[in-house]
C-alpha positions in Angstrom: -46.4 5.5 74.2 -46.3 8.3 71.4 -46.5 6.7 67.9 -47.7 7.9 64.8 -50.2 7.0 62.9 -49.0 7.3 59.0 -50.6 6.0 56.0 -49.5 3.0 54.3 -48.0 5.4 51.3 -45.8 6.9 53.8 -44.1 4.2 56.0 -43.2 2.4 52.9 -41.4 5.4 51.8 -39.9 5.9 55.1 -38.7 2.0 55.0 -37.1 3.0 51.6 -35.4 5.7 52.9 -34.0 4.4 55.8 -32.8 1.0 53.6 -31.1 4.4 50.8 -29.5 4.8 53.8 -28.8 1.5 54.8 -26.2 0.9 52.3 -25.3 4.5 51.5 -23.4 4.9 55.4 -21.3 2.1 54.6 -18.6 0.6 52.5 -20.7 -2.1 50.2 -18.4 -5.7 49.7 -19.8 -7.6 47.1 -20.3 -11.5 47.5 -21.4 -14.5 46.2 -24.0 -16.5 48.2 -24.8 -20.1 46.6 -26.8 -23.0 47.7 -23.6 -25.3 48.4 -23.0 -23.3 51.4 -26.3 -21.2 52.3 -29.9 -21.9 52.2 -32.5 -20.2 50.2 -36.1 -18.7 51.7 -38.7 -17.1 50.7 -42.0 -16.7 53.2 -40.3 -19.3 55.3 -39.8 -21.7 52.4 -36.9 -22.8 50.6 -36.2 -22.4 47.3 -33.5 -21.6 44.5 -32.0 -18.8 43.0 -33.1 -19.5 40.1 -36.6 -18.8 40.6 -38.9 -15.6 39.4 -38.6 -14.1 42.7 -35.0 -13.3 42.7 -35.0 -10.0 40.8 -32.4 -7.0 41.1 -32.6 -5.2 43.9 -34.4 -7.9 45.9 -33.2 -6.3 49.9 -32.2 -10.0 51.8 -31.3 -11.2 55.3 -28.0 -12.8 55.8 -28.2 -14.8 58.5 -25.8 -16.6 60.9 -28.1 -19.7 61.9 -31.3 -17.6 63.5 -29.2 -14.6 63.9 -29.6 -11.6 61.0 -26.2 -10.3 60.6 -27.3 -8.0 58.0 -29.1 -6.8 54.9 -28.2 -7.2 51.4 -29.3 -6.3 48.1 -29.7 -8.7 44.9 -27.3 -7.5 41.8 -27.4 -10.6 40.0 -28.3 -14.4 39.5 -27.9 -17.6 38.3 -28.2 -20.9 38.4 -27.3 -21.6 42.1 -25.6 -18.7 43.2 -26.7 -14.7 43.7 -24.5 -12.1 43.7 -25.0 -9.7 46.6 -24.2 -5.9 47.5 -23.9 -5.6 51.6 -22.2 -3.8 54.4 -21.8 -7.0 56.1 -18.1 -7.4 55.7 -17.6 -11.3 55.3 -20.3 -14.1 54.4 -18.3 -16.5 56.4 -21.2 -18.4 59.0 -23.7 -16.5 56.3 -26.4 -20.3 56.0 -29.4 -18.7 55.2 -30.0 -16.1 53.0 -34.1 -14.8 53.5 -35.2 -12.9 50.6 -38.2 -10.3 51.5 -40.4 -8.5 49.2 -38.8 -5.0 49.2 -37.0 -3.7 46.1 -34.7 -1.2 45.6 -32.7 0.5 42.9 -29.6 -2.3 42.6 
């Protein structure tokens, strides 16, 4: 198997690129995710939207049960609920929403 051997420096900036691209390619909806009908994680722990970590730009897993049905991206949030940018085209099914470490500009 050929793979590359990169530095740290550069796969994070060709995981940034390819998540520019991410939502660049397709038409963004915007949604509303809250806790009444999705869960919240964080390093396999739950927790609310209303903690530290969710900041602008946060990129997210929306998940259907263990299923990723696509990313998003954090715009906003409040007490409960976080407002999302995605190409996934409904939330419908959406119960977990996994938050990861990864920012980008919102």
């Amino acid at each position: 198997m050929n793979v590359k051997s990169r530095s740290r420096t550069a796969r994070v900036r060709y995981r940034y690129g390819r998540l520019r691209d991410y939502f660049k390619r397709a038409p963004l909806f915007r949604f509303v995710a809250d806790e009444g009908k999705a869960r919240f994680f964080y390093c396999a722990r739950p927790f609310s939207p209303e903690d530290p970590l969710t900041t602008k730009g946060t990129i997210i897993g929306l998940n259907r049960y263990n299923d990723t049905a696509g990313l998003g991206k954090v715009l906003w949030h409040d007490a409960g609920s976080v407002i999302i940018k995605t190409p996934v085209k409904s939330t419908n099914r959406i119960n977990k929403v996994i938050f990861g470490d990864m920012t980008i500009e919102p």
